[in-house]
C-alpha positions as CSV (number, residue, x, y, z in Angstrom):
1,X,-18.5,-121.5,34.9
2,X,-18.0,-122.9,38.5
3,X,-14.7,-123.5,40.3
4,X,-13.9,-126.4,42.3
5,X,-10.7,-126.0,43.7
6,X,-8.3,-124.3,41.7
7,X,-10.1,-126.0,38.6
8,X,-12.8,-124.1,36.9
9,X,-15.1,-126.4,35.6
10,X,-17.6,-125.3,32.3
11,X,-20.7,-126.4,32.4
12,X,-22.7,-126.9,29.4
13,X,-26.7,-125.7,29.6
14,X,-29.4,-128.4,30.0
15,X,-29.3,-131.0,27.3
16,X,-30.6,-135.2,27.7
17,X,-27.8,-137.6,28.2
18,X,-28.9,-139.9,25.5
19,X,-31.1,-139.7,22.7
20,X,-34.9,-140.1,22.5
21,X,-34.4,-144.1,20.9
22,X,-32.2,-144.9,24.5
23,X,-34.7,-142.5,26.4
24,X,-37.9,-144.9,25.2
25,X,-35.9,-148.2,25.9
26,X,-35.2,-147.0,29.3
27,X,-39.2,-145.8,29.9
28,X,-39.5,-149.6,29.1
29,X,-37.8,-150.9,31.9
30,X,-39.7,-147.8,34.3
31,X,-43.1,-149.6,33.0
32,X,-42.2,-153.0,33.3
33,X,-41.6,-152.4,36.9
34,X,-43.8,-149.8,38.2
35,X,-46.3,-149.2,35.2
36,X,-47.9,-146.3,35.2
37,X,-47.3,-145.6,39.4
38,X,-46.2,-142.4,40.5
39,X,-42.7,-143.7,42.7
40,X,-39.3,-141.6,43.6
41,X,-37.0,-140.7,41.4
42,X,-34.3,-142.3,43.0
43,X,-36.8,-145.4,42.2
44,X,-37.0,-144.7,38.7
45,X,-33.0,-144.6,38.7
46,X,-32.8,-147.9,40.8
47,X,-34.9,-149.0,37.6
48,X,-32.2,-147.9,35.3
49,X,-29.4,-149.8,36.9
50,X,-28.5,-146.7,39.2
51,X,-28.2,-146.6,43.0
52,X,-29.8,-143.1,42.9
53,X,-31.5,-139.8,41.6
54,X,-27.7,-138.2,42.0
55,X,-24.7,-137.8,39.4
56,X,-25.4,-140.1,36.5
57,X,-28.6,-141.8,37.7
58,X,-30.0,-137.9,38.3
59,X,-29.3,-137.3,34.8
60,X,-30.7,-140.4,33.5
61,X,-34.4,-139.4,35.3
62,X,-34.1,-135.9,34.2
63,X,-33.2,-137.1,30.2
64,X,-36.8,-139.1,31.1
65,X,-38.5,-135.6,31.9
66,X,-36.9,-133.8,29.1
67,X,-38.5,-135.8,26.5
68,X,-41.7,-135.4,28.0
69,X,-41.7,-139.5,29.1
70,X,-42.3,-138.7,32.6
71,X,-44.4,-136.8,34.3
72,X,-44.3,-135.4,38.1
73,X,-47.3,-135.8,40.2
74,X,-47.1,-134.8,43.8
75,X,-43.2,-134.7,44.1
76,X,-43.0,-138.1,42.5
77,X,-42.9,-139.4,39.0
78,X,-44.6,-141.4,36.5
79,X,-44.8,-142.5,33.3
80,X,-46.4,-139.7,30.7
81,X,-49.3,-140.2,28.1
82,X,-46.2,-139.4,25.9
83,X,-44.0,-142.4,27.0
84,X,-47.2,-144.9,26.9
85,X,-47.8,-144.2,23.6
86,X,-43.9,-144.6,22.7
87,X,-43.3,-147.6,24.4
88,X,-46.6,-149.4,23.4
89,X,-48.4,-148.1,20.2
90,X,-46.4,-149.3,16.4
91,X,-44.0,-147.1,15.0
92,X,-46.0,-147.7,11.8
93,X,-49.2,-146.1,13.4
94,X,-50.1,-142.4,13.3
95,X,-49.9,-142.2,17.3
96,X,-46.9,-143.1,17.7
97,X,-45.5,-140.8,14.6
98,X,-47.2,-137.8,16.4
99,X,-45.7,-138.6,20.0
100,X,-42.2,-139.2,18.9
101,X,-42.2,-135.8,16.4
102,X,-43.5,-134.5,20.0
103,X,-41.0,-135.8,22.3
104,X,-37.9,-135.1,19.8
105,X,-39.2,-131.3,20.3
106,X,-39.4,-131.5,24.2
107,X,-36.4,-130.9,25.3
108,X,-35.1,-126.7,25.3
109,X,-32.1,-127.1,23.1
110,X,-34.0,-129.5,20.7
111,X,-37.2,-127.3,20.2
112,X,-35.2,-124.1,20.0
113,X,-32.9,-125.9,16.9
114,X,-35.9,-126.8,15.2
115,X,-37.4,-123.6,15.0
116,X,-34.1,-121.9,13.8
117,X,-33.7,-124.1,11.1
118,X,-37.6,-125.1,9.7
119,X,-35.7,-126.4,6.4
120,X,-33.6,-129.1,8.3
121,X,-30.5,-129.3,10.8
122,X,-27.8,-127.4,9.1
123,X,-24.1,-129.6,9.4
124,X,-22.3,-130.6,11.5
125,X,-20.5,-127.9,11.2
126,X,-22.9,-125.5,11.4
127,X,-24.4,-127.0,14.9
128,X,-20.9,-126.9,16.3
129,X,-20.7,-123.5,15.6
130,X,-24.3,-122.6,17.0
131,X,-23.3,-124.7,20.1
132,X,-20.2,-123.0,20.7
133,X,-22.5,-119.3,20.8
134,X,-25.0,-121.0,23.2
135,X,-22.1,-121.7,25.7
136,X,-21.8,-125.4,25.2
137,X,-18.3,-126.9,26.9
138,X,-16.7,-127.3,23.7
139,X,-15.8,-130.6,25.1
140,X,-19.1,-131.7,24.7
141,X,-20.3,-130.9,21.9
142,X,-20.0,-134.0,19.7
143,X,-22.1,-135.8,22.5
144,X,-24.4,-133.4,22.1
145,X,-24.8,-133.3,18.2
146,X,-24.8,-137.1,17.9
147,X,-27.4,-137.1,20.5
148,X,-30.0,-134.7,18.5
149,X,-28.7,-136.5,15.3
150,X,-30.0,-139.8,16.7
151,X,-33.3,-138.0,17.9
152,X,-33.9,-136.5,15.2
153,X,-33.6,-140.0,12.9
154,X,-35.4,-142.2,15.6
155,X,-38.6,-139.4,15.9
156,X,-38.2,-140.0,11.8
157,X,-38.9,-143.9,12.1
158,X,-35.3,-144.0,10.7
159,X,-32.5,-146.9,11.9
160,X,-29.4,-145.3,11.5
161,X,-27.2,-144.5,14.2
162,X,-24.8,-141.1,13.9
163,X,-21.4,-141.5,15.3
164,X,-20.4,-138.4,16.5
165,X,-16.5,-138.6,15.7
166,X,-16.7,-139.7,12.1
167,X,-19.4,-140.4,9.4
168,X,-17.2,-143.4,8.2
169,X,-18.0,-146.6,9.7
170,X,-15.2,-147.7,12.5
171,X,-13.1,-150.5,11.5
172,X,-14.4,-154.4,12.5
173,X,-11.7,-155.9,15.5
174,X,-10.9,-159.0,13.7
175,X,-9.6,-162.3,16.1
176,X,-5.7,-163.0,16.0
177,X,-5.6,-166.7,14.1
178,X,-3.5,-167.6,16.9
179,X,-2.9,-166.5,20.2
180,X,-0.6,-163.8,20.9
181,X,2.1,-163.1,24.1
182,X,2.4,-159.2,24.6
183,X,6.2,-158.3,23.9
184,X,5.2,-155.0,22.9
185,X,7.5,-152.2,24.6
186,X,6.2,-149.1,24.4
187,X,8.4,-145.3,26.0
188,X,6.7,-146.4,29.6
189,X,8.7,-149.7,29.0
190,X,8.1,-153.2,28.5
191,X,4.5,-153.9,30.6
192,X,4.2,-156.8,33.1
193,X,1.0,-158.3,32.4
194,X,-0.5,-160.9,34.9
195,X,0.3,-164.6,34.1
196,X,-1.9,-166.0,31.4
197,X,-2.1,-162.9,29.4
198,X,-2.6,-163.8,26.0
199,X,-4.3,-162.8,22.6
200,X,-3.2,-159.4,23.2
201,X,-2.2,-157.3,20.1
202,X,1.1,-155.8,20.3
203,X,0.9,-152.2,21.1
204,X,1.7,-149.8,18.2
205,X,2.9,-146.0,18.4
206,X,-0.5,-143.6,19.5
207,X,-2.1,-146.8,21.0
208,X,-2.9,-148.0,24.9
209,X,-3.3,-151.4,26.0
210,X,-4.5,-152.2,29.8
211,X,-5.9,-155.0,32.0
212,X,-10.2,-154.1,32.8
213,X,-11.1,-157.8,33.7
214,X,-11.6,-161.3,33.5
215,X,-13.9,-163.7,31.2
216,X,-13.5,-167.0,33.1
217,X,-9.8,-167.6,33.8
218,X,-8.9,-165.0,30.8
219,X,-7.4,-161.9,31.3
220,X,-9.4,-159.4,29.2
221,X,-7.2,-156.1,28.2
222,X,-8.6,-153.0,26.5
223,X,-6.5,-151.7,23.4
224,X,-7.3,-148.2,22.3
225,X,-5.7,-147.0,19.3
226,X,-5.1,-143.4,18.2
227,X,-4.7,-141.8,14.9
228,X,-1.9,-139.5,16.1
229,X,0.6,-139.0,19.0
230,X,-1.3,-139.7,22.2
231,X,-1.9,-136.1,23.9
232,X,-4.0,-134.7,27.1
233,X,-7.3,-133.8,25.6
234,X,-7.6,-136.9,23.7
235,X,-7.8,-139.3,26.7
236,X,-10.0,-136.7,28.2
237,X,-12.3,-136.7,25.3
238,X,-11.9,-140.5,25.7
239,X,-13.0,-141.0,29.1
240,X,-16.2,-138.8,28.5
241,X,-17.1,-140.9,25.8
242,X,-16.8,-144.1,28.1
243,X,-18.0,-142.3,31.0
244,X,-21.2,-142.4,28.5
245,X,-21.1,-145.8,27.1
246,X,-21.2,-147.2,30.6
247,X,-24.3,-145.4,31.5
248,X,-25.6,-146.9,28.3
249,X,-24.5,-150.6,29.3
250,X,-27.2,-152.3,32.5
């Protein structure tokens, strides 16, 4: 636990930022690049998309280190045996099986699960529970069991892709036949949206609507929609989950 301020913020232990499938498309881009080189880590980050080794681009490199992809040689890093094999042999062959069973164990928290439980990850559930012993933030925890979900099913040579809020499959945005003005008032009011806003759903009870760009001369709007009454901790669980999908996005 650390205070900044008057805030006190709890910080989870180590865990990767993604999962081993995002952590081997990322050692791509290293390799195409760089190859096998030793370079910085703020290199390997500029590689990434990031502008440094610090705050999200520091995690990134580190998730790289966790799984055992890269490997530090003289203060500087390079691409691992491990990663070589990942990024280049078939997922069919036996090489590749053996480095990704290896890599899903690298990391602390992921070897020390697997050991616990030799007959299979117990629910969800059940790793919430064991998370919440080890000291995890309790706010992120569902990052953290979707992200050794997803390892676990990629080191598997399975496709599937765990969503860490709900097993069910999230509803398909279908396109308004026509156009649609705003008019939506919400308790804030009735928005003034810039001029050419259109196609915008009309905002419902437990749902947010806002302005985060332009495609050509169109105004593109966000619309979030909540299953209940919007409260505090669900737009902060909100904007950790985006704070992730944009270090996902290059």
């Amino acid at each position: 636990m650390e205070t900044q301020g008057k805030r006190a913020v709890h910080r989870s232990p180590s865990y990767p930022m993604f999962d081993l499938g995002k952590a081997v498309e990322k050692t791509k881009k290293v390799y195409e690049h760089d190859k096998r080189a030793a370079v910085d880590a703020d290199v390997i980050a500029s590689h990434l998309g990031y502008s440094a080794a610090k705050g999200f681009g520091g995690r990134a490199v580190s998730a790289l280190k966790q799984y055992g992809l890269l490997e530090e040689v003289s203060g500087k890093y390079r691409i691992s045996e491990l990663g070589y094999v990942l990024i280049h042999y078939d997922r069919n062959s036996q090489e590749w099986i053996d480095a990704a069973t290896e890599a899903a164990r690298h990391p602390g928290l992921f070897k020390e699960l697997l050991e616990e439980n030799p007959n299979g990850l117990p629910s969800d559930a059940g790793l919430r529970s064991d998370l919440l012993k080890r000291n995890f933030n309790p706010d992120a925890i569902a990052e953290v069991v979707s992200t050794v979900r997803n390892t676990m099913s990629f080191a598997a040579g399975e496709e599937t892709v765990y969503n860490e809020n709900t097993e069910e499959k999230m509803p398909e945005v279908q396109p308004a036949e026509e156009p649609q003005v705003f008019k939506s008032k919400t308790h804030h009011g009735e928005p003034r949206l810039p001029q050419g806003a259109v196609g915008v759903p009309p905002v419902r009870a437990g749902e947010i609507s806002t302005p985060v760009g332009k495609d050509g001369d169109r105004v593109v709007f966000a619309v979030v929609r909540f299953d209940a009454g919007i409260r505090k901790e669900f737009v902060a669980s909100l904007k950790k989950y985006l704070d992730y999908l944009e270090t996902t996005l290059q």
